[in-house]
C-alpha positions in Angstrom: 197.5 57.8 203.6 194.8 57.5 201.9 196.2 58.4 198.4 199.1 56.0 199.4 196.9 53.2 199.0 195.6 54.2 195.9 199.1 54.8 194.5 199.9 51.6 195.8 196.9 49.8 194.1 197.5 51.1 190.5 201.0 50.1 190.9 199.3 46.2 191.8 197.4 47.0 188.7 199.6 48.2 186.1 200.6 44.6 184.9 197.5 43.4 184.5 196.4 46.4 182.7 199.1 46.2 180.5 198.6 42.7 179.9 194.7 43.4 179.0 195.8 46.3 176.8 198.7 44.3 174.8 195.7 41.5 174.5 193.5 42.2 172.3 191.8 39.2 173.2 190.7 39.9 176.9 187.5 41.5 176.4 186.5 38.5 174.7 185.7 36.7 178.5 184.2 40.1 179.8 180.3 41.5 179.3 178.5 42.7 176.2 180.5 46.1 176.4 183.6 44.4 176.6 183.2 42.0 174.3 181.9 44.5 171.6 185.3 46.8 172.4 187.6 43.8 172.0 186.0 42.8 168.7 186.3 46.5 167.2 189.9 46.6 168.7 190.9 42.9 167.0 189.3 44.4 163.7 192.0 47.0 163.5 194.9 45.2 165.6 196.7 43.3 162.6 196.4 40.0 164.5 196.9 37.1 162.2 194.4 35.2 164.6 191.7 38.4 164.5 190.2 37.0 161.6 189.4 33.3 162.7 188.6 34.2 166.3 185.8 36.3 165.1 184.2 34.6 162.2 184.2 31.6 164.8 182.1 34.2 167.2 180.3 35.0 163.8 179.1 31.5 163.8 178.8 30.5 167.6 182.2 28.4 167.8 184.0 30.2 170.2 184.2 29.5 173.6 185.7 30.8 176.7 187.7 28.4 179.4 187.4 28.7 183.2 191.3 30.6 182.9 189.9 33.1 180.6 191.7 31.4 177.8 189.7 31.5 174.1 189.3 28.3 172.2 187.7 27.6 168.4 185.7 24.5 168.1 186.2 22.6 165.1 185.7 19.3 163.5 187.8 16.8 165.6 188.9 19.0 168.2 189.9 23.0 169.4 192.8 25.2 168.6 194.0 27.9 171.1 192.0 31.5 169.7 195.0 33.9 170.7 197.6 31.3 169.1 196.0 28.6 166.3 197.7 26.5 167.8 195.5 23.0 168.5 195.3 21.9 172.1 193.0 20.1 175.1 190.8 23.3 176.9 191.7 23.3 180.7 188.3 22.7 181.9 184.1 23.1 180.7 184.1 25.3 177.4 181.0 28.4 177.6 180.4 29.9 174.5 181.3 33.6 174.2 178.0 35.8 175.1 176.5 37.9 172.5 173.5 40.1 171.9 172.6 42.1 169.2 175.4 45.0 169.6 177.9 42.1 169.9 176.1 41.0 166.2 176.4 43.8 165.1 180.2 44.6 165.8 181.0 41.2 164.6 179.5 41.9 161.1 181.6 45.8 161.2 184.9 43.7 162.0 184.3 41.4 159.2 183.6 43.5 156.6 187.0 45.5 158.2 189.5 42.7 158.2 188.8 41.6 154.2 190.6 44.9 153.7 193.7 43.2 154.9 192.9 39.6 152.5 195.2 38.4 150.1 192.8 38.2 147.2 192.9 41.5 145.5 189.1 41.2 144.8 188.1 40.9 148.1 189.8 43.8 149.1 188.2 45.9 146.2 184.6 44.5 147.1 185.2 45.4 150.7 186.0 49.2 150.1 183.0 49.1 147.6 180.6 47.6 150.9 182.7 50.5 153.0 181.7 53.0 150.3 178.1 51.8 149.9 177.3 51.6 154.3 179.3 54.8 155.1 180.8 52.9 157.7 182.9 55.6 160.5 183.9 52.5 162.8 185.9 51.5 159.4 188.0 54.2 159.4 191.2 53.1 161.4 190.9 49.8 159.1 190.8 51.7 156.2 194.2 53.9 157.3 195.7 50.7 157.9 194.9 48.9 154.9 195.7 52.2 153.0 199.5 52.2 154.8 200.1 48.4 153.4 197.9 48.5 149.8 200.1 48.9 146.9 197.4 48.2 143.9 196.6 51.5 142.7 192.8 51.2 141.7 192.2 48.9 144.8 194.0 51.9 146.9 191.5 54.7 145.3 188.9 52.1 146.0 189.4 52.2 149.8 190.1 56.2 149.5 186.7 57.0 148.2 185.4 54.7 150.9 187.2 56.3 153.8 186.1 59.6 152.0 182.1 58.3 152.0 182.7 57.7 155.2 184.2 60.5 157.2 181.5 62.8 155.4 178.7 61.0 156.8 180.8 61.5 160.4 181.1 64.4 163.0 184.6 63.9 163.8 186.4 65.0 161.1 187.7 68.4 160.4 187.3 70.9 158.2 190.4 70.4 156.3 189.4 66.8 156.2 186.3 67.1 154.9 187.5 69.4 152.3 189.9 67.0 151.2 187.1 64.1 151.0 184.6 66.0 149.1 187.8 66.1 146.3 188.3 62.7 146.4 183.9 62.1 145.7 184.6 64.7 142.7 187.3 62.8 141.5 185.4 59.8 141.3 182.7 61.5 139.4 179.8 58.8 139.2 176.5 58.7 140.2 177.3 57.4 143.2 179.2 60.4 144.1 177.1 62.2 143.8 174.2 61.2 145.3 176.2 61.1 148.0 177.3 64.3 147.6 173.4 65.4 147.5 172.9 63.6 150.6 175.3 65.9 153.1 173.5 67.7 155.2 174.6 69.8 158.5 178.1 70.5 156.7 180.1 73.8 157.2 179.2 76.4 155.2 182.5 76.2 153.0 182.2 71.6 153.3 178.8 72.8 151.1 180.0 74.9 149.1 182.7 72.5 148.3 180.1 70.2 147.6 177.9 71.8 145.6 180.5 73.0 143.3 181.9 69.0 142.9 178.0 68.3 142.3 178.3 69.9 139.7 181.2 69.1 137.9 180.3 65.7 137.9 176.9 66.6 136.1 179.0 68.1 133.4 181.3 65.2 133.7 178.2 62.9 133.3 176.9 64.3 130.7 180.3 63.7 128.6 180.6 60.2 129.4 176.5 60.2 128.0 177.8 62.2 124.9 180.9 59.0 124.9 178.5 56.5 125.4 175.6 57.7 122.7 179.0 57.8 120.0 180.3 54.2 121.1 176.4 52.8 120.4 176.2 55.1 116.8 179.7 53.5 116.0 178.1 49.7 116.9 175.1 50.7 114.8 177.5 52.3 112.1 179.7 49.3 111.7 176.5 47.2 111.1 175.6 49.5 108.4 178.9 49.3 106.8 179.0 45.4 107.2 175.6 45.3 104.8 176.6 48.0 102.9 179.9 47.3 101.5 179.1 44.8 99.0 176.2 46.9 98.0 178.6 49.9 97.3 180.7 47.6 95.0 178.1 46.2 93.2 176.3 49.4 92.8 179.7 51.2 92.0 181.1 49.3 89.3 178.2 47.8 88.1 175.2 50.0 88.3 173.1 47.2 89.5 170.4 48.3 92.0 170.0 44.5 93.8 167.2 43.9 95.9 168.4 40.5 96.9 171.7 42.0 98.2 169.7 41.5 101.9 169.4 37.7 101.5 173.3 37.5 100.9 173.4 38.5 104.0 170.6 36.6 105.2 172.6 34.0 103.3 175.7 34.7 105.7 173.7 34.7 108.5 172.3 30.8 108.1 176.0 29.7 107.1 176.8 31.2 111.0 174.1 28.8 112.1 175.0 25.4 110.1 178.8 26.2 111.3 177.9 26.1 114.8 175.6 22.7 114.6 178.1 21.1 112.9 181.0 22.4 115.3 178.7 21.4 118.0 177.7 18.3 117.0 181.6 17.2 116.0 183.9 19.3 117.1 182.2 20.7 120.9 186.0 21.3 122.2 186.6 23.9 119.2 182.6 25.7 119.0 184.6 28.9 120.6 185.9 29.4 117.5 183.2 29.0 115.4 182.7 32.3 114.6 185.9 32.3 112.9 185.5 29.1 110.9 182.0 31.0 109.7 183.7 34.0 108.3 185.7 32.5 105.0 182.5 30.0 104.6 179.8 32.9 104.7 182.0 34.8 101.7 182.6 32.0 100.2 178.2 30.8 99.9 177.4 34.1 99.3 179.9 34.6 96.9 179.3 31.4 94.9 175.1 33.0 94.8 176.2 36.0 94.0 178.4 34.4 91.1 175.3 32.8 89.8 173.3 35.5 90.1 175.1 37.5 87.7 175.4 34.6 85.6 172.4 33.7 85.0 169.9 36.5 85.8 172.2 39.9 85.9 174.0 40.0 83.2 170.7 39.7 80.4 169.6 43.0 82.2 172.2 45.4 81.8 170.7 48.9 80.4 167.4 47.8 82.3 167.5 49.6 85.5 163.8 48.9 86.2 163.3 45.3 85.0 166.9 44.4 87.2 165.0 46.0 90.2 162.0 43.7 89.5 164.1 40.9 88.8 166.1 40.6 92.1 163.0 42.0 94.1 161.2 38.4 92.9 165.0 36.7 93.6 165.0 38.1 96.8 161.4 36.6 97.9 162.2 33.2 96.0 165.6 32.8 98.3 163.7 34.1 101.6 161.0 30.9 100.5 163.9 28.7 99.7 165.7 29.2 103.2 161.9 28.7 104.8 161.4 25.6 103.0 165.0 24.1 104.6 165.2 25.9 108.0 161.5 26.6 108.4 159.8 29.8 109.5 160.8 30.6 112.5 164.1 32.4 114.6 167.4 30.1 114.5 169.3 30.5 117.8 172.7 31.5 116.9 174.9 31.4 120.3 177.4 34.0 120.8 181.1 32.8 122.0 182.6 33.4 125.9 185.1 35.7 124.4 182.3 37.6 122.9 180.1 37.7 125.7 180.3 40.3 129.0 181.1 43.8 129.0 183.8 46.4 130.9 183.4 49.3 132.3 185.8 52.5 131.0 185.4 55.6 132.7 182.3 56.5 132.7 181.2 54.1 129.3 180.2 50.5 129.5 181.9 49.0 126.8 180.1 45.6 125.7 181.9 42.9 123.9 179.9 42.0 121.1 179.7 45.5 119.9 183.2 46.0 119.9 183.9 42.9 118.2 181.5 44.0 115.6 183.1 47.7 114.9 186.6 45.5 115.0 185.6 43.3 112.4 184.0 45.9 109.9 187.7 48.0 110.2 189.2 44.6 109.4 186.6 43.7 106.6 187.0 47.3 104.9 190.7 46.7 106.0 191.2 43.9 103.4 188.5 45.1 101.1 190.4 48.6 100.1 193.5 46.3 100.0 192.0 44.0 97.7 190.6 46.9 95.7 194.1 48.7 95.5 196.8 46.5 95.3 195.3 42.9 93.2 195.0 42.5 89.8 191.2 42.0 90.3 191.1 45.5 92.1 193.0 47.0 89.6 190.5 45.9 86.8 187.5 46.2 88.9 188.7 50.0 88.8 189.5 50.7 85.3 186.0 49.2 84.8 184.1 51.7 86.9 186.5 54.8 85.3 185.8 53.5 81.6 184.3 50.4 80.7 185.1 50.3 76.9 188.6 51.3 77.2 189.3 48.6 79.8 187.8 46.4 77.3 189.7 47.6 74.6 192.8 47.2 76.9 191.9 43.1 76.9 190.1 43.0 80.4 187.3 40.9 79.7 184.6 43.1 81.6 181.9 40.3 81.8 184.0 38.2 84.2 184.9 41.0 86.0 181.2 42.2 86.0 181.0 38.2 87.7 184.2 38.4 90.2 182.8 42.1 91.4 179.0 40.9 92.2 180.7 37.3 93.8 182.9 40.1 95.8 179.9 42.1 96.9 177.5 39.2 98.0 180.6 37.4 100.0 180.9 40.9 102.1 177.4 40.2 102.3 177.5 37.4 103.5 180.5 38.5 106.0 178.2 41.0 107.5 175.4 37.9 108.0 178.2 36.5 110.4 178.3 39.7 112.6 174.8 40.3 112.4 173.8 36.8 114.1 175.3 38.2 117.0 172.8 41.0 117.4 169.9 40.1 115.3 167.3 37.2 115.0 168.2 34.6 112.7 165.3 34.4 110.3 164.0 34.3 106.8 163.4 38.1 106.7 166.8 39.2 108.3 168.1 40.6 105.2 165.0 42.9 104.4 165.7 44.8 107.6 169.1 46.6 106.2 168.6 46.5 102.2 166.7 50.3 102.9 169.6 51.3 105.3 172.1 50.1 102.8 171.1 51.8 99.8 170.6 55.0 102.1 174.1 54.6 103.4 175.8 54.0 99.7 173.8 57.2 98.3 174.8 59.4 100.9 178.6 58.5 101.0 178.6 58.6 97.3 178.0 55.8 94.4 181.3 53.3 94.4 183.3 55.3 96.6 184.1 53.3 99.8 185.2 55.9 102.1 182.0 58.0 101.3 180.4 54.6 102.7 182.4 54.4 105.7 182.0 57.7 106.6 178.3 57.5 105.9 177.4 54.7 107.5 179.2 55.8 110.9 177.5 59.1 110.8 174.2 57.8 110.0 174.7 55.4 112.8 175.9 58.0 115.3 172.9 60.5 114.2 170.6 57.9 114.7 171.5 57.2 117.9 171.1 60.2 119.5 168.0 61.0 117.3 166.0 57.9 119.3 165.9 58.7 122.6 164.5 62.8 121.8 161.9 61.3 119.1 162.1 57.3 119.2 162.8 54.5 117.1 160.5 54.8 114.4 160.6 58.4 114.3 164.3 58.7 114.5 164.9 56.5 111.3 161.6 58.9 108.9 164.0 62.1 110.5 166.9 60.8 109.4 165.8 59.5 105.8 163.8 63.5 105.4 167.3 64.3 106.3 169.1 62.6 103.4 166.3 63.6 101.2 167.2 67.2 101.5 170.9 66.4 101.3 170.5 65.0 98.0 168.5 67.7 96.9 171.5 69.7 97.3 174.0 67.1 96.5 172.7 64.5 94.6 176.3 62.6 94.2 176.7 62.0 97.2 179.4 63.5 100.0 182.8 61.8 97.7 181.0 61.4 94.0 183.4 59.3 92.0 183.5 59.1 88.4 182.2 55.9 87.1 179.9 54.0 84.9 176.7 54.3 87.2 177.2 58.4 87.2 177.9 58.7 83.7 174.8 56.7 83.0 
């Protein structure tokens, strides 16, 4: 009889039950417990009206009805919670309860459901916050949003961070576990594994497993280090080639050994500056591309100096190796005086465009804009140089010059002017390189004096006048040095690397590519 009536009584039930367990919503009206349960449930339910119902608990504008029914306070009046649908509450509104579990749940739920927004970001920061908290009550959101995501990086996202956090659970298996601890390797970042360090009170093989992915992603590590140190010696390589190029023509052909060859950059480096006040002062709407406008004005200054230069100092000097170095060391100061006198003493701020500016991250490599832009434009710059060097007239004179200077005069090439045209050619890459160097460098009197040693250390190595022995010098200087500083420092890394060269031109004193020129034969 007795288990009649309890048959009977679950049969009374069952609607309701099924009612409460179809609505994800009932708990809301019930105590702490339920109202905890109902927000985990409406976190992983797929309810269009999850999300509103609890950021409105989140901030204390939800309200229960004396029916049971849920309603959202807003501005001007309520909307039904379970529908969104606005309406009059039947009766005196209480605000849901909630105590610091309910708090807590709330804030779990929320960071759950922006798995499921439309904004592709938000979904990627919210497996990122999953990732970072370890989060097991995320799970079931996570195989949900995993089922619907179809952006691959977002979906890896939101597999490392169910991966993260089954780890730091109990409930997963073996196989499971396994199976996350490949997905941490995979992802191979510090993150990882750290995480990875972290697992404690694993099965014996989950550790193993574990250890071993620990590490692979040192080794891995320890690559991307290797990639990154190469990216900065190729940044620092590129600047080197910028201020030596004109300094390998000049030197090549000519057999000039300029000390003012720094100030044409220095040169360069001030027309960048009186671009971008002009540009901002006239023409705000275009300053983004005032870099660009710089570029043909810089050669063109320097150029014009270096014109002059030869003109009227060089070219009385020829067959005076020490008296030309004297000479354009007391050029160099009087330029570095004459800039001082018109732009004073002190740094000029040159700013550095949007599309210059930020950085992105590749593998394991971060990947900064201005650098990249720098190595981009010193390909271009020896780009066009070689071309102008191989396929002009000018480039075709400038080289029968350098292979035998009499016979091209005999020929009818009229070697002073093209003594003229090659030192205006040097000093505008010069002052090219002044245009990418007041991206990374202070804009000052002196700027110049900081790369004329470097130049004439990257010219000597690659070989006198040959331009491939400078690019190839300058970008292994710049890589060597690189990974010299951080074993021996700044200072000491650039004395290792000039003992370095000293010995290699001991043994080699043309250079890696000697070519066969005026300045050797000299």
């Amino acid at each position: 009889m007795i288990l009649l009536r309890i048959l009977l009584l679950l049969l009374a039930l069952a609607p309701a039950l099924a009612r409460a367990e179809d609505d994800p919503f009932a708990g809301l009206a019930g105590s702490y417990d339920d109202i905890s349960n109902a927000v985990a449930a409406l976190a992983v339910s797929g309810n269009a009206q999850a999300e509103p119902a609890i950021a409105a608990l989140q901030a204390g504008r939800l309200f229960v009805a004396p029916d049971n029914s849920l309603w959202i306070k807003r501005d001007g009046g309520a909307v039904n919670a379970r529908t969104g649908a606005p309406g009059e509450p039947p009766g005196a509104l209480k605000p849901v309860r909630q105590n610091n579990a309910v708090r807590r749940a709330t804030e779990a739920a929320m960071g759950s459901l922006t798995l499921f927004s439309a904004d592709p970001a938000v979904r990627a920061k919210a497996a990122a916050a999953i990732f970072e908290q370890r989060d097991t009550a995320a799970i079931p959101a996570l195989d949900r949003a995993l089922a619907k995501e179809t952006n691959p990086a977002i979906r890896t996202a939101m597999q490392q961070a169910r991966a993260a956090a089954l780890l730091s659970g109990n409930a997963a298996s073996e196989a499971d576990r396994l199976a996350a601890v490949e997905v941490l390797r995979a992802r191979g970042d510090m993150a990882a594994s750290n995480l990875l360090e972290s697992l404690s009170g694993q099965p014996k093989a989950v550790a193993a497993a574990a250890a071993t992915a620990e590490a692979s992603i040192a080794r891995m590590q320890q690559m991307w280090s290797l990639a990154q140190g190469v990216f900065y010696g190729l940044s620092l390589g590129s600047v080197l080639l910028l201020a030596a190029a004109g300094l390998a023509i000049t030197f090549g052909v000519m057999g000039v050994i300029n000390m003012a060859h720094g100030e044409m950059v220095m040169l360069g480096a001030y027309t960048t500056f009186v671009v971008q006040q002009a540009m901002q002062t006239y023409l705000p709407s275009l300053f983004g591309a005032s870099l660009i406008v710089a570029i043909p004005l810089a050669f063109i200054v320097s150029g014009v100096v270096g014109i002059a230069i030869e003109r009227l100092l060089i070219r009385f000097l020829y067959g005076r190796p020490l008296e030309t170095l004297l000479a354009t060391w007391g050029l160099s100061l009087t330029l570095q005086q004459a800039v001082r006198s018109i732009f004073g003493a002190s740094n000029r701020d040159v700013s550095t465009p949007g599309w210059m500016s930020g950085a992105d991250q590749f593998g394991g490599i971060t990947i900064t804009y201005n650098r990249l832009s720098i190595i981009v434009f010193a390909a271009l710059v020896m780009a066009a140089l070689m071309a102008v060097l191989r396929y002009t007239p000018l480039g075709l004179q400038m080289r029968a010059v350098t292979q035998n200077r009499r016979m091209a005069a005999a020929m009818g090439i009229r070697t002073p002017w093209i003594d003229a045209l090659t030192f205006g050619l040097g000093s505008g890459v010069a002052g090219m390189a002044g245009v990418a160097l007041s991206q990374i460098d202070n804009v000052s009197p002196n700027l110049g004096q900081g790369y004329i040693i470097d130049s004439f250390m990257v010219v000597v190595f690659g070989g006198v006048g040959n331009l491939w022995g400078t690019v190839v010098s300058a970008l292994m200087l710049g890589i060597v040095n690189k990974f010299l500083e951080p074993l021996a420092g700044a200072v000491l890394a650039k004395i290792l690397v000039l003992v370095l060269l000293i010995l290699f031109i001991q043994r080699k004193p043309r250079g890696l590519f000697p070519l066969k020129g005026r300045a050797v034969e000299a």
